[in-house]
PDB file of N, CA, C and O in Angstrom, chain B, residues numbered from 101:
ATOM      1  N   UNK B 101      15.344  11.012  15.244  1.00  0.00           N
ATOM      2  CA  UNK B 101      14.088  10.655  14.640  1.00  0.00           C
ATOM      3  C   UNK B 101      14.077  11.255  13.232  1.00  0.00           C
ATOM      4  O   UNK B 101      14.262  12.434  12.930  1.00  0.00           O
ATOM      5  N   UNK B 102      13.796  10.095  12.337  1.00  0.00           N
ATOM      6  CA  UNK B 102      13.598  10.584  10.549  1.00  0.00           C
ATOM      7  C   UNK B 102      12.228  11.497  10.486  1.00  0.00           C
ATOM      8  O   UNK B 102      11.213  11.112  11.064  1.00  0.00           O
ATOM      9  N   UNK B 103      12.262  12.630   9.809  1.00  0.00           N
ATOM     10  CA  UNK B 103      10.663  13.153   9.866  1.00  0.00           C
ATOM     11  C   UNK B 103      10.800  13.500   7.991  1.00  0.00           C
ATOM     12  O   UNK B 103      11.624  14.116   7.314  1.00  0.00           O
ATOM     13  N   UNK B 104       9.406  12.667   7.641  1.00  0.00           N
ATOM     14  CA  UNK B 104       9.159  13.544   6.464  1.00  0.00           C
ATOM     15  C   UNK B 104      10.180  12.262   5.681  1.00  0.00           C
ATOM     16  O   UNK B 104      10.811  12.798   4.770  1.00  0.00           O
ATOM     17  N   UNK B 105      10.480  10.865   5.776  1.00  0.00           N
ATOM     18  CA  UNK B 105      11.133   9.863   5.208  1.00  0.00           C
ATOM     19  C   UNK B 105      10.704   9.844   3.523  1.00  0.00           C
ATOM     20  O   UNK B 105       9.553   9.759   3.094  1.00  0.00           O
ATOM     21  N   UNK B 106      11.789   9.932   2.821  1.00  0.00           N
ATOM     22  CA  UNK B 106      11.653   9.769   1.476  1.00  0.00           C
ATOM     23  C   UNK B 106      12.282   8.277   1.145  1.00  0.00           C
ATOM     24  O   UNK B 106      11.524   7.714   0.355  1.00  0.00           O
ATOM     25  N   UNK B 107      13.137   7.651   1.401  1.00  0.00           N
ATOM     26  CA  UNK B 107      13.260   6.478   1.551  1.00  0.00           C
ATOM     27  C   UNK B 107      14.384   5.686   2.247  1.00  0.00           C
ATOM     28  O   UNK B 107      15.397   6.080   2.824  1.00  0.00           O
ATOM     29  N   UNK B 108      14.047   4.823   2.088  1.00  0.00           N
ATOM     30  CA  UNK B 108      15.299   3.710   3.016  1.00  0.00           C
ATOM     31  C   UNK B 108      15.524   2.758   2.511  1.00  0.00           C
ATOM     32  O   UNK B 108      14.741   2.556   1.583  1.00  0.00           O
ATOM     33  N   UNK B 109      16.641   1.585   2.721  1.00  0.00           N
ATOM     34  CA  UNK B 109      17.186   0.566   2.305  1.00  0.00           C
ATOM     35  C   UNK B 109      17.757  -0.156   3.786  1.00  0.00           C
ATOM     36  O   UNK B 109      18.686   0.415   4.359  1.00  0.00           O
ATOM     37  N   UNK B 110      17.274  -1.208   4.284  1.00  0.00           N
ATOM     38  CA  UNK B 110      17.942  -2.237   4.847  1.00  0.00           C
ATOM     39  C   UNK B 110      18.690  -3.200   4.784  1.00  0.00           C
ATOM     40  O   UNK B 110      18.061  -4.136   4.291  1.00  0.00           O
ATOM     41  N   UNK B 111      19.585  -3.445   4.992  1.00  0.00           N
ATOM     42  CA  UNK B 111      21.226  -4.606   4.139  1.00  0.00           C
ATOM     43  C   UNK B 111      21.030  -5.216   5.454  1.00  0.00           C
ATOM     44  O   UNK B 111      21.422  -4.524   6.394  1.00  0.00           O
ATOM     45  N   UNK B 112      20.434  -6.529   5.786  1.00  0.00           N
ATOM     46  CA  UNK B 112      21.353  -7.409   6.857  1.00  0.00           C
ATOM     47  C   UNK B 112      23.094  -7.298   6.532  1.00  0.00           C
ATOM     48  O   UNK B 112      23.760  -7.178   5.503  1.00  0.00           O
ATOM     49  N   UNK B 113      23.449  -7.422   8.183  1.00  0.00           N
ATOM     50  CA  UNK B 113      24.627  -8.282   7.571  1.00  0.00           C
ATOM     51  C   UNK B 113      25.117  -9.420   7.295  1.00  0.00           C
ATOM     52  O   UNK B 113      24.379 -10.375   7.535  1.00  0.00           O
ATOM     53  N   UNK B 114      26.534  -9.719   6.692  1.00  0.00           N
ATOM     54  CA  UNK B 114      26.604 -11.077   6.096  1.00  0.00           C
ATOM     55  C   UNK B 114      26.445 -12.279   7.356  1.00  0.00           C
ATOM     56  O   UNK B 114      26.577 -12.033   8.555  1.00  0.00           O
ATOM     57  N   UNK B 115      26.170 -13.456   6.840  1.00  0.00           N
ATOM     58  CA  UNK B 115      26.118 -14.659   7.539  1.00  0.00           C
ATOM     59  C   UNK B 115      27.160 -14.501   8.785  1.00  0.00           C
ATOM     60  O   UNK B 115      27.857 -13.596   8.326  1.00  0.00           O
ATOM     61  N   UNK B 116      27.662 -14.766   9.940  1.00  0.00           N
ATOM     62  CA  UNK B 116      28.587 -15.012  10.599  1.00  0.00           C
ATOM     63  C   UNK B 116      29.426 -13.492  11.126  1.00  0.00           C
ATOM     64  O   UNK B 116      30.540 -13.399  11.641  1.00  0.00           O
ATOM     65  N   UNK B 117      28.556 -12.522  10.825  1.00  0.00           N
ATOM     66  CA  UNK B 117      29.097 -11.393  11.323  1.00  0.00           C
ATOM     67  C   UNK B 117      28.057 -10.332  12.126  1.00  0.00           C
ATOM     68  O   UNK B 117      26.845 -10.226  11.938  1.00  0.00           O
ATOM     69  N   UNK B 118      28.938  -9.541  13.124  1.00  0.00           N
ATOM     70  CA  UNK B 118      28.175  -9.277  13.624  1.00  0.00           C
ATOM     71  C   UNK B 118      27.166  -7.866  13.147  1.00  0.00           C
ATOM     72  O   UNK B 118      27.229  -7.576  11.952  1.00  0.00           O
ATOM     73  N   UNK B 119      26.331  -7.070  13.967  1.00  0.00           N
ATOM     74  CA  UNK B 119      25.468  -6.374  13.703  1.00  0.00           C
ATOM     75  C   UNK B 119      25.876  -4.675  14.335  1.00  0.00           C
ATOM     76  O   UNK B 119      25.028  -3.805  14.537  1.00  0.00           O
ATOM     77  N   UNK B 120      27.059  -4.553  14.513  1.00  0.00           N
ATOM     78  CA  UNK B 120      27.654  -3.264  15.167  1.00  0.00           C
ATOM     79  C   UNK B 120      28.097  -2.466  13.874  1.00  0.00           C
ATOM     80  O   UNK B 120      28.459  -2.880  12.773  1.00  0.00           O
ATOM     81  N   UNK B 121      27.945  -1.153  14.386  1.00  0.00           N
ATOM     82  CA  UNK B 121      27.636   0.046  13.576  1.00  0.00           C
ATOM     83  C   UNK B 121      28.677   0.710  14.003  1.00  0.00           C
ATOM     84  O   UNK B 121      28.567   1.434  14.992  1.00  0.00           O
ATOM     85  N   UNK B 122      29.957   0.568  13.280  1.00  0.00           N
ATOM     86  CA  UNK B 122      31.064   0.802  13.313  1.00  0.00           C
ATOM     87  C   UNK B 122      32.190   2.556  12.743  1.00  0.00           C
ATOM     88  O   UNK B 122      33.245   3.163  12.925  1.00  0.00           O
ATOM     89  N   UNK B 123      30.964   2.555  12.043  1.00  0.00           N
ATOM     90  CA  UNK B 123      30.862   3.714  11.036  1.00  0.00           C
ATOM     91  C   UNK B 123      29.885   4.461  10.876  1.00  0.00           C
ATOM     92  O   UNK B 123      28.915   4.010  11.485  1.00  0.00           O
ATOM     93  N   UNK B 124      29.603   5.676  10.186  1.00  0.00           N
ATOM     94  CA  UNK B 124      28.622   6.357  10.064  1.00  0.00           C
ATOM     95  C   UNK B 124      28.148   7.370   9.275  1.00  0.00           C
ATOM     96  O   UNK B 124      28.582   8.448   9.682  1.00  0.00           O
ATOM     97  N   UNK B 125      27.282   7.501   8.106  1.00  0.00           N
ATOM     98  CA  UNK B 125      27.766   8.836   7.182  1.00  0.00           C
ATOM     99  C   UNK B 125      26.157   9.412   7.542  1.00  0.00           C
ATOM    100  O   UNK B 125      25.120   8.762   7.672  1.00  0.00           O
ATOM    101  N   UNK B 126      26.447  11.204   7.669  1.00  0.00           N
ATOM    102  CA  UNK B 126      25.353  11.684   7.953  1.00  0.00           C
ATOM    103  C   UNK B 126      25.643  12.778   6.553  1.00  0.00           C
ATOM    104  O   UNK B 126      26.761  13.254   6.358  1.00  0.00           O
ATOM    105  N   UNK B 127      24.937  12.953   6.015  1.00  0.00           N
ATOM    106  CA  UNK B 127      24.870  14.009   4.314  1.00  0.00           C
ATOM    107  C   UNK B 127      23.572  14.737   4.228  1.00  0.00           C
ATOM    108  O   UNK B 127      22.443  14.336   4.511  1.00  0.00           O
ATOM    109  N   UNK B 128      24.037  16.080   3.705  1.00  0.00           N
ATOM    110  CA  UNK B 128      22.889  16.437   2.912  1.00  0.00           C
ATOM    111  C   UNK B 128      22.840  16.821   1.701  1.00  0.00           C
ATOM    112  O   UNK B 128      23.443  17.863   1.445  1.00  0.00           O
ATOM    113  N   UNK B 129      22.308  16.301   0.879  1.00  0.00           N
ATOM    114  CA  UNK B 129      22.070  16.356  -0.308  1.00  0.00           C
ATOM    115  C   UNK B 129      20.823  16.815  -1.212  1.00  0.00           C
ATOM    116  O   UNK B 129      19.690  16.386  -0.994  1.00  0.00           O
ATOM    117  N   UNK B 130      21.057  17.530  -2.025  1.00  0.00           N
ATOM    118  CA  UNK B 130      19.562  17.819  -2.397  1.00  0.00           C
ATOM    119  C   UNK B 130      18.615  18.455  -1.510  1.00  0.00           C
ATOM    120  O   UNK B 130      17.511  18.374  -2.048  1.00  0.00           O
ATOM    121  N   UNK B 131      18.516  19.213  -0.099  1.00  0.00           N
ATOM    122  CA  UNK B 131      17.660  19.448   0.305  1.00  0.00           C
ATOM    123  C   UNK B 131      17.311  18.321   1.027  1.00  0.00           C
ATOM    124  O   UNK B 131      16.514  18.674   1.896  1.00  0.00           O
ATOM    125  N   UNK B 132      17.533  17.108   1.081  1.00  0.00           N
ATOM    126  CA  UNK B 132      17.523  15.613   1.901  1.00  0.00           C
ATOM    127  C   UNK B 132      18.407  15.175   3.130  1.00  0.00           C
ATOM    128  O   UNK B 132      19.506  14.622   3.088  1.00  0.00           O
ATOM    129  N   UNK B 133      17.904  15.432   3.888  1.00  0.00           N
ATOM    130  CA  UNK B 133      19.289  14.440   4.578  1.00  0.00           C
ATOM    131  C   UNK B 133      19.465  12.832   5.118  1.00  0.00           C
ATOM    132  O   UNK B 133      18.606  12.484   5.928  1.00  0.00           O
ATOM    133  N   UNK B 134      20.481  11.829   4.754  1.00  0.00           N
ATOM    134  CA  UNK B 134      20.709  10.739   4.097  1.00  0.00           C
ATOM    135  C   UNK B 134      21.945  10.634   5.792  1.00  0.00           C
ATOM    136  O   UNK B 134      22.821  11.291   6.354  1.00  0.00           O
ATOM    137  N   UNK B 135      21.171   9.318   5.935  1.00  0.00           N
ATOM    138  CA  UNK B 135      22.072   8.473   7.140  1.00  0.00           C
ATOM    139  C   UNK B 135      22.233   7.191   6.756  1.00  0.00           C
ATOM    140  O   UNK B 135      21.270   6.469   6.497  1.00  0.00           O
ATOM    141  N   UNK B 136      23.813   6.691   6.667  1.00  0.00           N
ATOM    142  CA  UNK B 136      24.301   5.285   6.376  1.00  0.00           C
ATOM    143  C   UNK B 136      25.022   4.776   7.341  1.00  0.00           C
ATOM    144  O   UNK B 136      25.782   5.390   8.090  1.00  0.00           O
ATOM    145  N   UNK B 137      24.756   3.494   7.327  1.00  0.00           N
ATOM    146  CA  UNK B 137      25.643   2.623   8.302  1.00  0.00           C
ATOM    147  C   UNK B 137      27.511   2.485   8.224  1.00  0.00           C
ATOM    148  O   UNK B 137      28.271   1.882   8.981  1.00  0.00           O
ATOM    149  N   UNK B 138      27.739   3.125   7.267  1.00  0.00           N
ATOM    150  CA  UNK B 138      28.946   3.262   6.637  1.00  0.00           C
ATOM    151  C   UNK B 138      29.857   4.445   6.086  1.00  0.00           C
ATOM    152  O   UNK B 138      29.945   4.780   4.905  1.00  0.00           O
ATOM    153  N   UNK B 139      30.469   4.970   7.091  1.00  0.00           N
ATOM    154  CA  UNK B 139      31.203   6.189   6.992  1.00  0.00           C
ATOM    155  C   UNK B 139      31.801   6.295   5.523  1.00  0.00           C
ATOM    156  O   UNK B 139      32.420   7.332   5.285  1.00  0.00           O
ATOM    157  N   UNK B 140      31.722   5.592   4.768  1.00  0.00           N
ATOM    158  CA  UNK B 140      32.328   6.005   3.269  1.00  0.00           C
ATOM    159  C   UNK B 140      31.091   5.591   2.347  1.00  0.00           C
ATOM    160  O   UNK B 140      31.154   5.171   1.192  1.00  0.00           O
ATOM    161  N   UNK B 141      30.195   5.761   2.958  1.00  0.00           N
ATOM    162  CA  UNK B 141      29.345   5.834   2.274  1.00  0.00           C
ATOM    163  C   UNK B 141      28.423   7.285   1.548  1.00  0.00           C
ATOM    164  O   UNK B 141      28.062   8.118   2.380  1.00  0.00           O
ATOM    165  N   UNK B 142      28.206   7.456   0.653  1.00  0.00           N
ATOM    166  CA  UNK B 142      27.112   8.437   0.006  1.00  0.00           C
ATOM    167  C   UNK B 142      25.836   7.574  -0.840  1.00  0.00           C
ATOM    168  O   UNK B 142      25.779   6.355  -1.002  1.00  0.00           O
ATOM    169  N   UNK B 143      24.704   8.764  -1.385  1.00  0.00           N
ATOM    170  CA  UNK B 143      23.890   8.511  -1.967  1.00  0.00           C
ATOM    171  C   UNK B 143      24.471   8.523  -3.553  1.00  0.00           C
ATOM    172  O   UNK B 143      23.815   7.749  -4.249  1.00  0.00           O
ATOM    173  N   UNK B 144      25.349   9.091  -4.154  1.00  0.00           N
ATOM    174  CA  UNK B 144      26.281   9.233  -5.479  1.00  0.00           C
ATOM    175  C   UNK B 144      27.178   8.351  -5.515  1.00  0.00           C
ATOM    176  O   UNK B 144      27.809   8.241  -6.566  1.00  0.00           O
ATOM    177  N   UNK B 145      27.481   7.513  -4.436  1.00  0.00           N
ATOM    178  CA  UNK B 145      28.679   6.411  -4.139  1.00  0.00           C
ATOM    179  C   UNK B 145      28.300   4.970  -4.899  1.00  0.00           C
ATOM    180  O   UNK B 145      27.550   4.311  -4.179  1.00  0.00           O
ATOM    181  N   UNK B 146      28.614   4.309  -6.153  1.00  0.00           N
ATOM    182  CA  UNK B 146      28.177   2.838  -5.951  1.00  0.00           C
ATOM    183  C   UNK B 146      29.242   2.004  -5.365  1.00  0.00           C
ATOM    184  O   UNK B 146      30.436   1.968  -5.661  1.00  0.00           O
ATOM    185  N   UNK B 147      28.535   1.291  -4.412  1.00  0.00           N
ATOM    186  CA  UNK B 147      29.509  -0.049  -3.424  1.00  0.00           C
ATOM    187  C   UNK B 147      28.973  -1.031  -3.770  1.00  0.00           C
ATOM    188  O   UNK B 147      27.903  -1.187  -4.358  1.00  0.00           O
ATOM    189  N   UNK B 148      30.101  -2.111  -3.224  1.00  0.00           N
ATOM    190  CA  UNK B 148      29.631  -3.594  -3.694  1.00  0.00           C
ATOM    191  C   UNK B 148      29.377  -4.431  -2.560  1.00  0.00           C
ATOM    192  O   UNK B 148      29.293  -5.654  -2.675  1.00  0.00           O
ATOM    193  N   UNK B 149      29.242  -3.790  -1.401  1.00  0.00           N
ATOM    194  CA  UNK B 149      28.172  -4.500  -0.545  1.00  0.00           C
ATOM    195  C   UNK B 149      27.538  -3.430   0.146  1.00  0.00           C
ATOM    196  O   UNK B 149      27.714  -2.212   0.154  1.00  0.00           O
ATOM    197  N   UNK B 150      26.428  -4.524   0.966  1.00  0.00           N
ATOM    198  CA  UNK B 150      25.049  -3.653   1.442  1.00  0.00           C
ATOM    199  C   UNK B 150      25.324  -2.886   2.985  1.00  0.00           C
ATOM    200  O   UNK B 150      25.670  -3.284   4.097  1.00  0.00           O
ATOM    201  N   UNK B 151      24.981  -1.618   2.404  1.00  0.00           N
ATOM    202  CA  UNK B 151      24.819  -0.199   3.650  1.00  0.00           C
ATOM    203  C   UNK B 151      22.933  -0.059   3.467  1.00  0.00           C
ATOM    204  O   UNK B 151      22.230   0.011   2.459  1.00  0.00           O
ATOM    205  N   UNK B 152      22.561  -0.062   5.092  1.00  0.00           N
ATOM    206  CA  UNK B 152      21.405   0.258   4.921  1.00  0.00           C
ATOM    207  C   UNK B 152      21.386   1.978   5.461  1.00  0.00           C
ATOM    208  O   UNK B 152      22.080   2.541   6.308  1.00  0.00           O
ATOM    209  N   UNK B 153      20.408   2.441   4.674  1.00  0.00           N
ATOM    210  CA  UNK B 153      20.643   4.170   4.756  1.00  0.00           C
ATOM    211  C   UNK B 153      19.367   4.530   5.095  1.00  0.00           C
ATOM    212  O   UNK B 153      18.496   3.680   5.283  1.00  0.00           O
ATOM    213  N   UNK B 154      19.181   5.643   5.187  1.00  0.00           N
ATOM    214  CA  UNK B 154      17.672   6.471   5.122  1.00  0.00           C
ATOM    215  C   UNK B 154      18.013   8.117   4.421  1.00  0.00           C
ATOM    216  O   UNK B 154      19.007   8.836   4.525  1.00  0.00           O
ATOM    217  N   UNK B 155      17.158   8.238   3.942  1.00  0.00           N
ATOM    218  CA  UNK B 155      17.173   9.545   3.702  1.00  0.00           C
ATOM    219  C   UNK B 155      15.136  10.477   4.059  1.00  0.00           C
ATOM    220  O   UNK B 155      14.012   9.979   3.998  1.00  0.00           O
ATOM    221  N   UNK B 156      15.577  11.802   4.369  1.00  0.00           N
ATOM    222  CA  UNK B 156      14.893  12.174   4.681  1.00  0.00           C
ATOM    223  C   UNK B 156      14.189  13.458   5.322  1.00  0.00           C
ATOM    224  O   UNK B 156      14.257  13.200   6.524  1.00  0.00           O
ATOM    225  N   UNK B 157      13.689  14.428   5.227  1.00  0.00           N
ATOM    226  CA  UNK B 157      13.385  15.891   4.641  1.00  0.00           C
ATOM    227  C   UNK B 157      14.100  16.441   6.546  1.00  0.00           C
ATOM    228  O   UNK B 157      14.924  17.347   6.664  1.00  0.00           O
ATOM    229  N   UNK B 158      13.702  15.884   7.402  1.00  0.00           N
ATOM    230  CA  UNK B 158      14.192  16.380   8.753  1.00  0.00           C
ATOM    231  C   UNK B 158      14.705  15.230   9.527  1.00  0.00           C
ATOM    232  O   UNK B 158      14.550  14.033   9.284  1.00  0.00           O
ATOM    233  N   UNK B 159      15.451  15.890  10.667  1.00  0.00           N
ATOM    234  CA  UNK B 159      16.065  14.508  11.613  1.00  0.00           C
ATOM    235  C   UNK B 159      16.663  15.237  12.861  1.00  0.00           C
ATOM    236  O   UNK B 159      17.157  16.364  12.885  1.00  0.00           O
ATOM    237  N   UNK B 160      16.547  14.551  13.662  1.00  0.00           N
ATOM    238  CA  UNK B 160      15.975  15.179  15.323  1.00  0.00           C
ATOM    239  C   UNK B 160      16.652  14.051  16.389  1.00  0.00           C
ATOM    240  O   UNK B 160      16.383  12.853  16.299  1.00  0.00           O
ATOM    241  N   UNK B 161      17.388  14.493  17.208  1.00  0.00           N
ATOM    242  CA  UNK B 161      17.715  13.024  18.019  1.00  0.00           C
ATOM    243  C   UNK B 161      17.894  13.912  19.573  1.00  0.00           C
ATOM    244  O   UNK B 161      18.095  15.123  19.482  1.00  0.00           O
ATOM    245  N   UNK B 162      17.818  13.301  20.917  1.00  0.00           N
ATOM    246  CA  UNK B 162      17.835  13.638  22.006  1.00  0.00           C
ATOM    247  C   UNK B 162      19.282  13.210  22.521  1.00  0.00           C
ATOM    248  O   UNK B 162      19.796  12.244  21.957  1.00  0.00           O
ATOM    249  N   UNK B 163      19.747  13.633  23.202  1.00  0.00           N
ATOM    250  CA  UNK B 163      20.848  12.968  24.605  1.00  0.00           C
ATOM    251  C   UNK B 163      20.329  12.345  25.523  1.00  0.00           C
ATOM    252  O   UNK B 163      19.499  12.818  26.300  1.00  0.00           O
ATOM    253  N   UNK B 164      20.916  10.801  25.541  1.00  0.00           N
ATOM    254  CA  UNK B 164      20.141  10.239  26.155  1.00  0.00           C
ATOM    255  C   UNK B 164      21.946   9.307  27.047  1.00  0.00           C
ATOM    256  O   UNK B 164      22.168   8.100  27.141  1.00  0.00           O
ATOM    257  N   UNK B 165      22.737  10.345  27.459  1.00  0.00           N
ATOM    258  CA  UNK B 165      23.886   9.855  28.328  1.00  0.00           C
ATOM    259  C   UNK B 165      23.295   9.301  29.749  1.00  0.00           C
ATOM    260  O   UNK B 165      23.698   8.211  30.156  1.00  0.00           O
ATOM    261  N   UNK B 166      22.556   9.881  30.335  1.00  0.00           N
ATOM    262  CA  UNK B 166      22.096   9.578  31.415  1.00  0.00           C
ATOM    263  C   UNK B 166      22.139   8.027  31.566  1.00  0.00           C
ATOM    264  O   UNK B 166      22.531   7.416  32.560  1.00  0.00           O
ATOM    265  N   UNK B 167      21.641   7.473  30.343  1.00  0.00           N
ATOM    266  CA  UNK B 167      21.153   5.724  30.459  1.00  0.00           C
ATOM    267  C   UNK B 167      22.402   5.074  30.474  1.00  0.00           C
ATOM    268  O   UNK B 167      22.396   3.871  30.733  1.00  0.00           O
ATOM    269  N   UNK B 168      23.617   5.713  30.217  1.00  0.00           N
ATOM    270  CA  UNK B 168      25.139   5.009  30.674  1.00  0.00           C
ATOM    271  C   UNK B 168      24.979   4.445  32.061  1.00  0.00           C
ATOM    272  O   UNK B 168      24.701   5.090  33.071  1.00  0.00           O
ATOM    273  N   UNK B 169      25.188   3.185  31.970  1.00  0.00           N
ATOM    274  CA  UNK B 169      25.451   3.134  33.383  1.00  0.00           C
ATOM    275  C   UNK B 169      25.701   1.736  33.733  1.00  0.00           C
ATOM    276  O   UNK B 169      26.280   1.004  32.930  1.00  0.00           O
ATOM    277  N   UNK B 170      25.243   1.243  35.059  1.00  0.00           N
ATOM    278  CA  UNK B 170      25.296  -0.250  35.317  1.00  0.00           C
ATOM    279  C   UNK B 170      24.130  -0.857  34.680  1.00  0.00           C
ATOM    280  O   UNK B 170      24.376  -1.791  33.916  1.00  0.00           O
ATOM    281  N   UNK B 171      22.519  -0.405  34.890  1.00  0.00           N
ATOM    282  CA  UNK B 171      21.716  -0.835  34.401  1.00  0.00           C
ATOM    283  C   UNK B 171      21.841  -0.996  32.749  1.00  0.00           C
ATOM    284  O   UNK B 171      22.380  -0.153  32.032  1.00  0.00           O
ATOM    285  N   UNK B 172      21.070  -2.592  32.146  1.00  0.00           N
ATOM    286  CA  UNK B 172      21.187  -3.128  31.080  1.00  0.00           C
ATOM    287  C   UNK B 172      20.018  -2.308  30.496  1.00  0.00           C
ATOM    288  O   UNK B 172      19.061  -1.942  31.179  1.00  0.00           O
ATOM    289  N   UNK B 173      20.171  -2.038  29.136  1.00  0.00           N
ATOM    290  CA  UNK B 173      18.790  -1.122  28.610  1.00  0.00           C
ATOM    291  C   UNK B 173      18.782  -1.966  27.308  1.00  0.00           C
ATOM    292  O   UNK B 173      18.426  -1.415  26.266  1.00  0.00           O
ATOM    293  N   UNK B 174      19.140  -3.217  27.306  1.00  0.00           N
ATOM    294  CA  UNK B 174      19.001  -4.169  25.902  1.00  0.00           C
ATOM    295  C   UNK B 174      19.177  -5.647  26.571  1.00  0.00           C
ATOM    296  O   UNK B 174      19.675  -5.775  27.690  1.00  0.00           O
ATOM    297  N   UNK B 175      18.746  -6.700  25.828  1.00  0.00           N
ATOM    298  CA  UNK B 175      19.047  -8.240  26.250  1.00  0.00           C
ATOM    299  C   UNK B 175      17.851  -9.031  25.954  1.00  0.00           C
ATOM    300  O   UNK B 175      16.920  -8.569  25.294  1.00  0.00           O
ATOM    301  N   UNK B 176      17.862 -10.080  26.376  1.00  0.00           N
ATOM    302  CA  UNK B 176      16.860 -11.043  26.491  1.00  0.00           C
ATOM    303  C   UNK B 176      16.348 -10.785  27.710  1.00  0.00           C
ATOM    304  O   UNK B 176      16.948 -10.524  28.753  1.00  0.00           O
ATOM    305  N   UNK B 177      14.352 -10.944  27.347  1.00  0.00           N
ATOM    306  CA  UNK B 177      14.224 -10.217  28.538  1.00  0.00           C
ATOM    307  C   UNK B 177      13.418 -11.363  29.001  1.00  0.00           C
ATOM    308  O   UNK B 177      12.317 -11.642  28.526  1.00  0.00           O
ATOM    309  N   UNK B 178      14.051 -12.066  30.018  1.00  0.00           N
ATOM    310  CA  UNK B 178      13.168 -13.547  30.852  1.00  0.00           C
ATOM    311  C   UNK B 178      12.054 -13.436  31.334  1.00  0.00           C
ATOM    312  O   UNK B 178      11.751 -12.507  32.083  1.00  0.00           O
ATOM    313  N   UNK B 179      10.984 -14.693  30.862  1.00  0.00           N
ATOM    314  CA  UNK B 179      10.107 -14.980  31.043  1.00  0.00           C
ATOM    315  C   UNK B 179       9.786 -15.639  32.641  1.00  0.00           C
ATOM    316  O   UNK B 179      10.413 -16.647  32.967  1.00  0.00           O
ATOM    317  N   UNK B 180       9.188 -15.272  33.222  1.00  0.00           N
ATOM    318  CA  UNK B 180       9.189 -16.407  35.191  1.00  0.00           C
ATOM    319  C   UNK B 180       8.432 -17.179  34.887  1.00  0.00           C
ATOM    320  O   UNK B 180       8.095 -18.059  35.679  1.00  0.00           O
TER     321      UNK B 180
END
């Protein structure tokens, strides 16, 4: 969880590709800390295509292994 968000940027990805998060850059900079979809990515880095990032004063996340399993915890969820 971002706490205290100073800003963000969202990049779809391109036409015909998929949406998996393959990579990952976690930084701190400035007193900020900055999460990108793209392990070679930084906030000092210019690239020529789109990483969506966040940056932001705190950041907090749980273990949540337990939800491994057979049960689906994503999908289309049918209407009866």
């Amino acid at each position: 969880m971002f706490e205290g968000v100073k800003q963000f940027h969202i990049s779809p990805p391109p036409e015909h590709s998929d949406s998996v998060i393959y990579g990952a850059s976690l930084l701190i900079e400035d007193e900020l800390i900055y999460w990108g979809d793209d392990s070679s990515w930084s906030p000092k880095k210019n690239i020529d295509y789109g990483v969506s990032w966040i940056s932001s004063k705190r950041l907090r996340w749980r273990d949540v292994s337990s939800w491994i399993g057979e049960k689906m915890r994503y999908g289309v969820i049918s209407e009866d």
